[in-house]
MOPAC internal coordinates of N, CA, C and O (Angstrom, degrees):
PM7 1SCF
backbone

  N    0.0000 0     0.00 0     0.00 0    0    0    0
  C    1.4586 1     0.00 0     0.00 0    1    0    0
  C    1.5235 1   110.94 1     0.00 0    2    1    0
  O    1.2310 1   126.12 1   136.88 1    3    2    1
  N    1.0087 1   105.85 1   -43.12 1    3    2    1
  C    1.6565 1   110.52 1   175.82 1    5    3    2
  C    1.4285 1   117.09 1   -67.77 1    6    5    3
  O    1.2310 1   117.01 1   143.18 1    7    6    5
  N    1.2474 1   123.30 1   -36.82 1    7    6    5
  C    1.2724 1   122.90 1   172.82 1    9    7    6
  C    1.9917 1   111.01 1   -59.06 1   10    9    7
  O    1.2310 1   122.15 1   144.38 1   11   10    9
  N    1.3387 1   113.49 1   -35.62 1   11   10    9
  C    1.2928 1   125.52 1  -142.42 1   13   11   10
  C    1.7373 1    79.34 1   -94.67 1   14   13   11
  O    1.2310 1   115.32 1   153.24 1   15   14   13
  N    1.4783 1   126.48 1   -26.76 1   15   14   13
  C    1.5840 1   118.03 1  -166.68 1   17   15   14
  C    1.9011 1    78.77 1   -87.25 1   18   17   15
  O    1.2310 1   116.57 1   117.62 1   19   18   17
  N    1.2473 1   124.13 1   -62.38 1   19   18   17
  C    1.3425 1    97.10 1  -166.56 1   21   19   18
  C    1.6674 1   126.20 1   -59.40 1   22   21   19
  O    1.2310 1   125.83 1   147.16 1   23   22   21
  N    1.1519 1   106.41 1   -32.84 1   23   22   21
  C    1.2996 1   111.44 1   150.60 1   25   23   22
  C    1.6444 1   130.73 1   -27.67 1   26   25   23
  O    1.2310 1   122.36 1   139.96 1   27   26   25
  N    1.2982 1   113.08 1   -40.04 1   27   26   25
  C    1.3114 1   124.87 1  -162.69 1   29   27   26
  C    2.0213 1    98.96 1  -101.72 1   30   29   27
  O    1.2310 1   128.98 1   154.77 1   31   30   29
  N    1.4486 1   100.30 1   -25.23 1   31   30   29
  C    1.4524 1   107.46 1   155.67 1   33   31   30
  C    1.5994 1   135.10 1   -41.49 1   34   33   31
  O    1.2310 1   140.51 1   128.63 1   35   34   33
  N    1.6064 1    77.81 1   -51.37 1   35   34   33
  C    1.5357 1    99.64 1  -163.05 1   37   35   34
  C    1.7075 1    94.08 1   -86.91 1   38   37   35
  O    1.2310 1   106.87 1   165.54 1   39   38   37
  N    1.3159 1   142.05 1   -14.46 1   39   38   37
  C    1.1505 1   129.00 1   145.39 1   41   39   38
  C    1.2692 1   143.59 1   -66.42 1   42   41   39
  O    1.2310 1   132.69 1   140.85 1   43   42   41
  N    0.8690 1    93.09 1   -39.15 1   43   42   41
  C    1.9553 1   122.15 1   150.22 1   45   43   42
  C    1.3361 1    94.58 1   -24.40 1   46   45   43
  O    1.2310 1   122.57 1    97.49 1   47   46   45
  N    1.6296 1   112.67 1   -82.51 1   47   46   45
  C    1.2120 1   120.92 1  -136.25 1   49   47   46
  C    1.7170 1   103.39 1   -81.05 1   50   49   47
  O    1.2310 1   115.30 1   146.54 1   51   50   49
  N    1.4189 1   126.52 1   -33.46 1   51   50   49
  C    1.4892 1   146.83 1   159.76 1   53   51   50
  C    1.6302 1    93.82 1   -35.40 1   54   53   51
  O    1.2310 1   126.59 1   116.63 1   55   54   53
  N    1.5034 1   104.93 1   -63.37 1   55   54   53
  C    1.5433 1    82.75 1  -150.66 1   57   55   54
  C    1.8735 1   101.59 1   -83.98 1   58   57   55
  O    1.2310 1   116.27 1  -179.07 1   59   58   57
  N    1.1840 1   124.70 1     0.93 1   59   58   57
  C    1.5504 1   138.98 1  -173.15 1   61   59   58
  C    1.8280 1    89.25 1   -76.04 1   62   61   59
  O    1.2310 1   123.46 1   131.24 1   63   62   61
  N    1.4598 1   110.97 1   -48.76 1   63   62   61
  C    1.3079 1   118.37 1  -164.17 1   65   63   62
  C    1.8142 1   106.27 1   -77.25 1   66   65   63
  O    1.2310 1   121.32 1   154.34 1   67   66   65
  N    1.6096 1   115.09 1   -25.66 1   67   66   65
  C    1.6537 1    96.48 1  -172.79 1   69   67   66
  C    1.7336 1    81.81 1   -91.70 1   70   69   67
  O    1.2310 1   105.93 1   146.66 1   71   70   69
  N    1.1043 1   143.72 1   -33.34 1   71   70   69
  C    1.1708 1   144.42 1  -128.80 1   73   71   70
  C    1.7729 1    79.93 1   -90.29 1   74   73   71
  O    1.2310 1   119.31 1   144.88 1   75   74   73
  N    1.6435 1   118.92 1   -35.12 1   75   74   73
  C    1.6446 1   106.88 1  -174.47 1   77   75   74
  C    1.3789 1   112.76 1   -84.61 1   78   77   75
  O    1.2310 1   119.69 1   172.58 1   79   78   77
  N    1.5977 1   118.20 1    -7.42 1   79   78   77
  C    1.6362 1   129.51 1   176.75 1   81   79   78
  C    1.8249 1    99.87 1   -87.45 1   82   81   79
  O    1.2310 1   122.18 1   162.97 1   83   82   81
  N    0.9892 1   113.43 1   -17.03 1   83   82   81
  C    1.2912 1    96.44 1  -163.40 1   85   83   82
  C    1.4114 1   119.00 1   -67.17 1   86   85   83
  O    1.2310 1   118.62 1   158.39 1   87   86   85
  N    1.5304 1   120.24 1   -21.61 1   87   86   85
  C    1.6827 1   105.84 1   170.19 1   89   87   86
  C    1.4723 1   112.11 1   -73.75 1   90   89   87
  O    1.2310 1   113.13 1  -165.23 1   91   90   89
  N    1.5550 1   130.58 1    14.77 1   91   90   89
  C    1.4315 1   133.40 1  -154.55 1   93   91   90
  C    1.6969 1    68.56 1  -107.64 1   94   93   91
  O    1.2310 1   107.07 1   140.79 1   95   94   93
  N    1.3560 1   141.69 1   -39.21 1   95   94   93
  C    1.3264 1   120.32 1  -165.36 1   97   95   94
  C    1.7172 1   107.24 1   -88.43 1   98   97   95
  O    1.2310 1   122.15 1  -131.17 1   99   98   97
  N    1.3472 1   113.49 1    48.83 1   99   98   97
  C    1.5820 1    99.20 1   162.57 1  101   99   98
  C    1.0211 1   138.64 1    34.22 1  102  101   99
  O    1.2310 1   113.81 1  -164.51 1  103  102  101
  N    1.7427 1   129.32 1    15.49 1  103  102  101
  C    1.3814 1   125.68 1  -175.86 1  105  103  102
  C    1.7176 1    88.25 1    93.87 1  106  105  103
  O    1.2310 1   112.34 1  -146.17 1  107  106  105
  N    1.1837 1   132.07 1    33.83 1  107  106  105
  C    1.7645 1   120.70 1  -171.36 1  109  107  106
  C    1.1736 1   100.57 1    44.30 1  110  109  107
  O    1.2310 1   111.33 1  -141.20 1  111  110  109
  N    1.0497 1   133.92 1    38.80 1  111  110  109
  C    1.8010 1   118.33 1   146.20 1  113  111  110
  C    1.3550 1   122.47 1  -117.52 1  114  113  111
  O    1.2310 1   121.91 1  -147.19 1  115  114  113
  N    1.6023 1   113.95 1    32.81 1  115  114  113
  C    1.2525 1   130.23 1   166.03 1  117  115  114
  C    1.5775 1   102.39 1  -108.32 1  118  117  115
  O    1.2310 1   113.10 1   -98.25 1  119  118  117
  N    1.4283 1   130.64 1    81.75 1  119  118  117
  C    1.4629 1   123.94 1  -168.62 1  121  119  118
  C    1.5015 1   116.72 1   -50.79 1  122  121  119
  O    1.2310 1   117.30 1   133.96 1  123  122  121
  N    0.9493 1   122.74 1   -46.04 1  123  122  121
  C    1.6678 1   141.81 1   165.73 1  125  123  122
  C    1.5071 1   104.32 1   -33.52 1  126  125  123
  O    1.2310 1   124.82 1    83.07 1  127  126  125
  N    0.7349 1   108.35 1   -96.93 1  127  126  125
  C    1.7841 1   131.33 1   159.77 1  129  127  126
  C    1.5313 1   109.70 1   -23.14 1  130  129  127
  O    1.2310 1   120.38 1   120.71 1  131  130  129
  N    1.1209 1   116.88 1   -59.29 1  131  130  129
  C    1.6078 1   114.34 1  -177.88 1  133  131  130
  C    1.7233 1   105.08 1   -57.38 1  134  133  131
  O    1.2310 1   124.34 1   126.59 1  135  134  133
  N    1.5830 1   109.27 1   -53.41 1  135  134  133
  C    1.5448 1   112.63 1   172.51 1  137  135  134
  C    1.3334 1   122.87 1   -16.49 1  138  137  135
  O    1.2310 1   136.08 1   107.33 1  139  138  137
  N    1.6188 1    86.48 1   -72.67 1  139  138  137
  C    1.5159 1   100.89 1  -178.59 1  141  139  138
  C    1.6160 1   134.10 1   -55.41 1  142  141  139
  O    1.2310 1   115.27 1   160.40 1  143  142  141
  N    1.4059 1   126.58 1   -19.60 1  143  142  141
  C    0.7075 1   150.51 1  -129.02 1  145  143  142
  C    1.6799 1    89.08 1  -137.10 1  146  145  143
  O    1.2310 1   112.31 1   115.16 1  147  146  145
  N    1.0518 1   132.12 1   -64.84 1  147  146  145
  C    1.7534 1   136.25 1   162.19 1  149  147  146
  C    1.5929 1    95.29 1   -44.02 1  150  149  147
  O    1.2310 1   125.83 1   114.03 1  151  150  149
  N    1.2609 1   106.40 1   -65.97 1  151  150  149
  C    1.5057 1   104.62 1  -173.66 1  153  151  150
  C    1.7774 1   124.42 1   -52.48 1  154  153  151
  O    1.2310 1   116.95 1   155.33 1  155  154  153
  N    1.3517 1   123.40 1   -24.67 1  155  154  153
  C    0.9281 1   134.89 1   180.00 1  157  155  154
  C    1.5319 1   107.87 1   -79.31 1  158  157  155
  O    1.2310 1   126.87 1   119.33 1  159  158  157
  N    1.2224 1   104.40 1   -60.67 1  159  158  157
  C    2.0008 1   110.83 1   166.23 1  161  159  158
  C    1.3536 1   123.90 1   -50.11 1  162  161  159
  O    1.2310 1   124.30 1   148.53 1  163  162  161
  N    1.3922 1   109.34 1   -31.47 1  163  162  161
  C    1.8771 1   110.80 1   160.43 1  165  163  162
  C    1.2801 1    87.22 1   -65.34 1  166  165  163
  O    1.2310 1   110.98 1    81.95 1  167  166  165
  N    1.4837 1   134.58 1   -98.05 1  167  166  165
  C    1.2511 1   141.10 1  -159.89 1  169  167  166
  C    1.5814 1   109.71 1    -8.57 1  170  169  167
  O    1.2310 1   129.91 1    91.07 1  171  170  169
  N    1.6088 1    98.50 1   -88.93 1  171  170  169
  C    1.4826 1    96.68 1   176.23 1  173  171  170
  C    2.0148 1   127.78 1   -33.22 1  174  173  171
  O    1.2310 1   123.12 1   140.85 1  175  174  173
  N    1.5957 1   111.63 1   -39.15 1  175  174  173
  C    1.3914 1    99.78 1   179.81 1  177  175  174
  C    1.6131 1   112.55 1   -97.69 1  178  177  175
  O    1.2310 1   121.05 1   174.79 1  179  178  177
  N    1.1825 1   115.59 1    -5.21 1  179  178  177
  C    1.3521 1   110.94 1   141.38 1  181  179  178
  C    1.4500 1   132.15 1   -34.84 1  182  181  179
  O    1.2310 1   131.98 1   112.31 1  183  182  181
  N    1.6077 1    94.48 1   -67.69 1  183  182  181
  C    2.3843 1   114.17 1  -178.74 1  185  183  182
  C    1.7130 1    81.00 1   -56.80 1  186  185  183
  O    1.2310 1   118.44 1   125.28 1  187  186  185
  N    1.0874 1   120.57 1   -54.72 1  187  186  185
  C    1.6466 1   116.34 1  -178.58 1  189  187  186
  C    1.3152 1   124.78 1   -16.87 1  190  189  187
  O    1.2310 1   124.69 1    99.11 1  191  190  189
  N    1.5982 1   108.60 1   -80.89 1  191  190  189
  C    1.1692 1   131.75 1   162.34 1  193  191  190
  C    2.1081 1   121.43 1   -27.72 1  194  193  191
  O    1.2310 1   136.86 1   147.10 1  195  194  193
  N    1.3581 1    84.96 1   -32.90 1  195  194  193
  C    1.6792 1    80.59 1  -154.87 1  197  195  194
  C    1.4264 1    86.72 1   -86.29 1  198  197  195
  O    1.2310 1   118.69 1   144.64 1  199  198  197
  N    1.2378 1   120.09 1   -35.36 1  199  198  197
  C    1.7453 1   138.83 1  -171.49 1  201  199  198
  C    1.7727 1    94.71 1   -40.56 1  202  201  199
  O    1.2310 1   125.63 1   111.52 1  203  202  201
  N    1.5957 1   106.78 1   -68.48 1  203  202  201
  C    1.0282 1   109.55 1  -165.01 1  205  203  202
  C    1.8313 1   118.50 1   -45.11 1  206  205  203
  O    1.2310 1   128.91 1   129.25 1  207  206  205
  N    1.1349 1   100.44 1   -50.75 1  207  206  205
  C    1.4694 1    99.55 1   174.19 1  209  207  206
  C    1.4445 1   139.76 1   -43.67 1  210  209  207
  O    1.2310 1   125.40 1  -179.25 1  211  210  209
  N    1.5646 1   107.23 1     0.75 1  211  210  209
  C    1.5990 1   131.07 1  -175.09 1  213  211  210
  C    1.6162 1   110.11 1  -140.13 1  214  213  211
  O    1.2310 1   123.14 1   150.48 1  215  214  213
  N    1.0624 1   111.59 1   -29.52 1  215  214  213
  C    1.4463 1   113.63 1   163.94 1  217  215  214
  C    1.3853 1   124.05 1  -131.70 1  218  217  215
  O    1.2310 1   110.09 1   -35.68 1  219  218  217
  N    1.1879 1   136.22 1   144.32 1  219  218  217
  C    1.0410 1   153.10 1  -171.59 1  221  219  218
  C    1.8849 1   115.01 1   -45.91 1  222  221  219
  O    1.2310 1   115.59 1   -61.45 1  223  222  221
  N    1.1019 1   125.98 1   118.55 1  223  222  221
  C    1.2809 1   135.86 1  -171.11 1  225  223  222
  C    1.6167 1   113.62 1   -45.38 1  226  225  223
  O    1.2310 1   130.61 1   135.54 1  227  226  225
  N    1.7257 1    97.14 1   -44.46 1  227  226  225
  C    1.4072 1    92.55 1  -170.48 1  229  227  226
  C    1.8721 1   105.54 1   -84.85 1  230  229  227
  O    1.2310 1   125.00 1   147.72 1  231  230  229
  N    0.7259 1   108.00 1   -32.28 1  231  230  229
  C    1.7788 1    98.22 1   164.50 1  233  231  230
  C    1.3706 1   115.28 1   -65.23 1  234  233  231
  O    1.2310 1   114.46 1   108.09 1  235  234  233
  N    1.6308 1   128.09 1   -71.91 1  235  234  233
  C    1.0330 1   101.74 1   152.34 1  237  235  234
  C    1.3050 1   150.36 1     7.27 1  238  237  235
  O    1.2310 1   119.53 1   106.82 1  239  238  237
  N    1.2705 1   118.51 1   -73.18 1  239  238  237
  C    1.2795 1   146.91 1  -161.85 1  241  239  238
  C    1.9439 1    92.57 1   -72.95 1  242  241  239
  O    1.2310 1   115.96 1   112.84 1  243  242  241
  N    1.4927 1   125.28 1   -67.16 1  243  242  241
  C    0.7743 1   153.43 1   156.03 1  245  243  242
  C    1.5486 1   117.69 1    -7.06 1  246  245  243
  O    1.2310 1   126.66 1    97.93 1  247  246  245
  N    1.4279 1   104.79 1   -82.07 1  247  246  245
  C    1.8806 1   117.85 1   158.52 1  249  247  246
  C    1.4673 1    96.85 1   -39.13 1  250  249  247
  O    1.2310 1   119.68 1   102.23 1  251  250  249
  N    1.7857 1   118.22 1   -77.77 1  251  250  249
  C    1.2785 1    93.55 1  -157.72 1  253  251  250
  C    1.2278 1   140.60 1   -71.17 1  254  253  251
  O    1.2310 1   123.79 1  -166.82 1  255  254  253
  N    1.1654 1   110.33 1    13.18 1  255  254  253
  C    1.4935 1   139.70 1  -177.23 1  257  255  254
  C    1.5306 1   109.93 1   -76.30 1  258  257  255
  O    1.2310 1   129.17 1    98.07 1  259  258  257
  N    1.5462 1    99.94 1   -81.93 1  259  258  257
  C    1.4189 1   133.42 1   179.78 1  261  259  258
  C    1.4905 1    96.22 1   -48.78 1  262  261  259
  O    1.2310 1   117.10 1   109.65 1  263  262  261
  N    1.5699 1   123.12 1   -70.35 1  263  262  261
  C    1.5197 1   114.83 1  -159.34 1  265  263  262
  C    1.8308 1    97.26 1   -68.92 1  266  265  263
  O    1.2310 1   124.95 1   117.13 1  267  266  265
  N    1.1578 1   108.09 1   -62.87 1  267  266  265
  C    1.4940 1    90.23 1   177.64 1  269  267  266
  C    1.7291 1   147.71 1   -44.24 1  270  269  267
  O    1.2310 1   130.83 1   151.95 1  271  270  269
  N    1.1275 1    96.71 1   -28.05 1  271  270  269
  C    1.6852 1   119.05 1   149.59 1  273  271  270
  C    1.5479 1   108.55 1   -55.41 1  274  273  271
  O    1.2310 1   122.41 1    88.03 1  275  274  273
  N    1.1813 1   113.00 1   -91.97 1  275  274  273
  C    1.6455 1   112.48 1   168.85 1  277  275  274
  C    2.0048 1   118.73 1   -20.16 1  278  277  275
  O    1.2310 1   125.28 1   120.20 1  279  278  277
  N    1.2441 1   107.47 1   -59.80 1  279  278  277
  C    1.0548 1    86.40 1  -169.66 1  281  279  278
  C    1.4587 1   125.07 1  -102.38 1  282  281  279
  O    1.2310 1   128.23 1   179.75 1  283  282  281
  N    1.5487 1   101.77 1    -0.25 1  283  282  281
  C    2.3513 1   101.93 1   147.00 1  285  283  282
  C    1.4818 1    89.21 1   -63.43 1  286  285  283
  O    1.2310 1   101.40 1   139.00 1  287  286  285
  N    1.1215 1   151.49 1   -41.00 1  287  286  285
  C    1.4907 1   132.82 1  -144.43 1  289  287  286
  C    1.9254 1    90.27 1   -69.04 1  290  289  287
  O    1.2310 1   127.07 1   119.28 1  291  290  289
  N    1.7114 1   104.00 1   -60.72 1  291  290  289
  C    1.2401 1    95.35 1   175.56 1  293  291  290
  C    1.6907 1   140.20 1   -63.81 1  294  293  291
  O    1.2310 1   127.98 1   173.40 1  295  294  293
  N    1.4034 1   102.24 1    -6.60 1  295  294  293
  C    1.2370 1   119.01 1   178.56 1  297  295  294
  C    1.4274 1   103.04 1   -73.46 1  298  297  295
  O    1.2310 1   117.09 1   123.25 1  299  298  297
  N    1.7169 1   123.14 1   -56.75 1  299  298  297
  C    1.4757 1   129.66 1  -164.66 1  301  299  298
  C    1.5320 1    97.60 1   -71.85 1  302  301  299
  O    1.2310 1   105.71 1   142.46 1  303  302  301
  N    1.2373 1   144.11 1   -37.54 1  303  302  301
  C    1.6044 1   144.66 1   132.79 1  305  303  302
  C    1.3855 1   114.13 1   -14.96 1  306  305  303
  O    1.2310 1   115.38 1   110.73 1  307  306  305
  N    1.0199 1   126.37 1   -69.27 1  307  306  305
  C    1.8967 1   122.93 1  -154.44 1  309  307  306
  C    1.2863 1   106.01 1  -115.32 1  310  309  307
  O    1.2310 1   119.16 1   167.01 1  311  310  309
  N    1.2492 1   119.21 1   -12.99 1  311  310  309
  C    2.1976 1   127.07 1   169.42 1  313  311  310
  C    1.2006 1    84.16 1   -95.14 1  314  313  311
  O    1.2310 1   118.04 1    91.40 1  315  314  313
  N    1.6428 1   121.34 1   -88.60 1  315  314  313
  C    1.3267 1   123.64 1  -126.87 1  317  315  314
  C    1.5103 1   116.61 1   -96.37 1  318  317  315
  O    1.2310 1   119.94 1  -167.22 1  319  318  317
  N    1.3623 1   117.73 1    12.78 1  319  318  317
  C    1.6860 1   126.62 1   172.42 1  321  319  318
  C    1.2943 1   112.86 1    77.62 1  322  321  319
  O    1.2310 1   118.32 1  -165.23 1  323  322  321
  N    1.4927 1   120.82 1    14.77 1  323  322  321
  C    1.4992 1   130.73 1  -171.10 1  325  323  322
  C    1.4406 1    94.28 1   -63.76 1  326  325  323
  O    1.2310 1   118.21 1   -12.74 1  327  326  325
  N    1.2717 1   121.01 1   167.26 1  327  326  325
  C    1.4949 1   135.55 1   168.70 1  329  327  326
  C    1.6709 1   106.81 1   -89.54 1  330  329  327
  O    1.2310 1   131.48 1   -24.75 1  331  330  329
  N    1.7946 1    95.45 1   155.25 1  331  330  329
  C    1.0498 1   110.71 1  -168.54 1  333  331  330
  C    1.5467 1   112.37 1  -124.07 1  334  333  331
  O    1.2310 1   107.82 1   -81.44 1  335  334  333
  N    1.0821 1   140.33 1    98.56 1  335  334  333
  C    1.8931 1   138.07 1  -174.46 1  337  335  334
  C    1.4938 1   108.11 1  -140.30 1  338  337  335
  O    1.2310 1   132.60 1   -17.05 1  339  338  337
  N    1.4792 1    93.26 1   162.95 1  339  338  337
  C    1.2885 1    97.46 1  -173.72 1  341  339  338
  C    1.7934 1   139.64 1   -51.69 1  342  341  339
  O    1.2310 1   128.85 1   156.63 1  343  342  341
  N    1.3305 1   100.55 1   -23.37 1  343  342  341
  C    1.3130 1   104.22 1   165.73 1  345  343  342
  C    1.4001 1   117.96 1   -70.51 1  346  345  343
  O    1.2310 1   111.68 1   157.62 1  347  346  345
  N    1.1636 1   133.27 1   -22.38 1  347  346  345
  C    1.3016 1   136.18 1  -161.22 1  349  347  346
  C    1.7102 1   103.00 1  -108.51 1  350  349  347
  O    1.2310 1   114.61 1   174.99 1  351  350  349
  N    1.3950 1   127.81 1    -5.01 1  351  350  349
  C    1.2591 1   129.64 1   155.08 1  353  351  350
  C    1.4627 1   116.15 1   -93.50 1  354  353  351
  O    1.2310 1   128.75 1   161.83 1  355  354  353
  N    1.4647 1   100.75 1   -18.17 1  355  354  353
  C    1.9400 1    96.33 1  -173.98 1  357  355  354
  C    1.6830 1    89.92 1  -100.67 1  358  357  355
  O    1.2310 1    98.79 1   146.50 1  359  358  357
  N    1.0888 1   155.70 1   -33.50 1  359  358  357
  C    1.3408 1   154.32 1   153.96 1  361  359  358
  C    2.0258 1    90.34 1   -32.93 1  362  361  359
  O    1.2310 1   111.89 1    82.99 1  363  362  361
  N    1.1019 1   132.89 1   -97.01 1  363  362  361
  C    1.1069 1   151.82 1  -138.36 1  365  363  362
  C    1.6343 1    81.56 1   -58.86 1  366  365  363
  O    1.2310 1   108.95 1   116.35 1  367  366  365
  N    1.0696 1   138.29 1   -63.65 1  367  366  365
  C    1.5518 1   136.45 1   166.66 1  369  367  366
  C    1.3754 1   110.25 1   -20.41 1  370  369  367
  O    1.2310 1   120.50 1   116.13 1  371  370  369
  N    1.4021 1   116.66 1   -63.87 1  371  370  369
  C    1.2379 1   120.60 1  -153.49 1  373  371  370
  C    1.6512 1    92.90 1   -80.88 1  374  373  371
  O    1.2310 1   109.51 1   155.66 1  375  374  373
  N    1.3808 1   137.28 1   -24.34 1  375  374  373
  C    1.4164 1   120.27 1   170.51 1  377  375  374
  C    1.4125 1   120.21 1   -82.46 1  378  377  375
  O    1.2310 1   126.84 1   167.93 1  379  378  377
  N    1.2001 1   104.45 1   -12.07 1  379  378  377
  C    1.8366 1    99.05 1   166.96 1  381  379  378
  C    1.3689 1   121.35 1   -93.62 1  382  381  379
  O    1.2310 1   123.36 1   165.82 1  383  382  381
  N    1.9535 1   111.17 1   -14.18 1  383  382  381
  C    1.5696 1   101.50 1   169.79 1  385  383  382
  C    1.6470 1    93.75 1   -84.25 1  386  385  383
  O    1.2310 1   107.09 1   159.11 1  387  386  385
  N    1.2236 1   141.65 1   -20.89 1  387  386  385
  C    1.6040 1   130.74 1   143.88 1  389  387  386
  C    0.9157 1   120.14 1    -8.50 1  390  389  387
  O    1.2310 1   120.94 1   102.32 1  391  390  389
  N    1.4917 1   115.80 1   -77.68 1  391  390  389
  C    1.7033 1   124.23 1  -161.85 1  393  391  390
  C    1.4487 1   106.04 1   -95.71 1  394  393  391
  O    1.2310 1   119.26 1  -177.17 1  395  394  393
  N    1.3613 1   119.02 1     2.83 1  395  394  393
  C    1.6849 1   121.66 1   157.42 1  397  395  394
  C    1.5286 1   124.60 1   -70.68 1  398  397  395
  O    1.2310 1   129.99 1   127.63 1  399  398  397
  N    1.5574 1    98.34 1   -52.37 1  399  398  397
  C    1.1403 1   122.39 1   172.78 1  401  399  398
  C    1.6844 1   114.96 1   -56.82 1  402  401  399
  O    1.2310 1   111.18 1   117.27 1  403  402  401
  N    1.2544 1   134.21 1   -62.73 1  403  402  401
  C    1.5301 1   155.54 1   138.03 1  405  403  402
  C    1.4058 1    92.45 1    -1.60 1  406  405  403
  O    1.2310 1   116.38 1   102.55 1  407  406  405
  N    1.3684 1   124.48 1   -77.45 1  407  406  405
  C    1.4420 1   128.20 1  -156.94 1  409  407  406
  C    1.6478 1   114.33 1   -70.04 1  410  409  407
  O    1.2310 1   126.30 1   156.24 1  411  410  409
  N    1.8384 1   105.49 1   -23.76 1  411  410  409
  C    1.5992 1    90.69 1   176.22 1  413  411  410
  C    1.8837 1   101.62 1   -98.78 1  414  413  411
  O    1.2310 1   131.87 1  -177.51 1  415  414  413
  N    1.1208 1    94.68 1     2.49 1  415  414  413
  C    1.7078 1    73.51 1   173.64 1  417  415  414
  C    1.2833 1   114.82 1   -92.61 1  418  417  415
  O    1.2310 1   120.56 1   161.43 1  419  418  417
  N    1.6643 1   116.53 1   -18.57 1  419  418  417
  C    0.8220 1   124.15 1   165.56 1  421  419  418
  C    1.5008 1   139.38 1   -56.96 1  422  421  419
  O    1.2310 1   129.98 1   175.16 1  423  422  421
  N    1.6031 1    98.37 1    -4.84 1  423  422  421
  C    1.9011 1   118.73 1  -156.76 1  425  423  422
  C    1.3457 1    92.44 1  -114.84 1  426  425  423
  O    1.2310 1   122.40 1   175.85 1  427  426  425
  N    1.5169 1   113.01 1    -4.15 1  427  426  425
  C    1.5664 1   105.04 1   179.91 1  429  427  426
  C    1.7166 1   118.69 1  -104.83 1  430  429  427
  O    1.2310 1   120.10 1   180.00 1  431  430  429

């Protein structure tokens, strides 16, 4: 189980990372850039795939949703000069008491 939550980290963080390159691919007409960025989204639903087989899809599914949302939000904030207001911190709240919530009902 522990292997399969860090696992599900490390997809997290793959697809947080092509998902923060992706305006570097120009509409995919930066070939370089597009690579990386395809390659990272296999990657990430790959760790996906294996996740599921130890934990449950819809939690699963859920975390990587919720946390990965959340943290491009903070990425396009503190990398990419995106703006920061109150809707977009109480949104990002409300998807992590989501995948909080998800995870203890899930423990029962």
């Amino acid at each position: 189980m522990i292997v399969a939550v860090l696992l599900l980290l490390v997809a997290i963080a793959t697809e947080v990372g092509a998902t923060a390159a992706l305006p570097r691919t120009q509409g995919f007409h930066h070939p370089g850039w597009t690579a990386i960025v395809l390659a990272g989204y296999a990657v990430s639903i790959w760790l996906l795939a294996i996740v599921v087989r130890h934990i449950p899809v819809s939690v699963t599914y859920a975390i990587w949703a919720g946390l990965g949302t959340a943290a491009i939000a903070v990425v396009g904030v503190v990398v990419l000069g995106e703006s920061w207001d109150l809707t977009k911190v109480t949104a990002l709240g409300l998807i992590i008491s989501g995948v909080v919530l998800l995870n203890l009902q899930g423990a029962h």
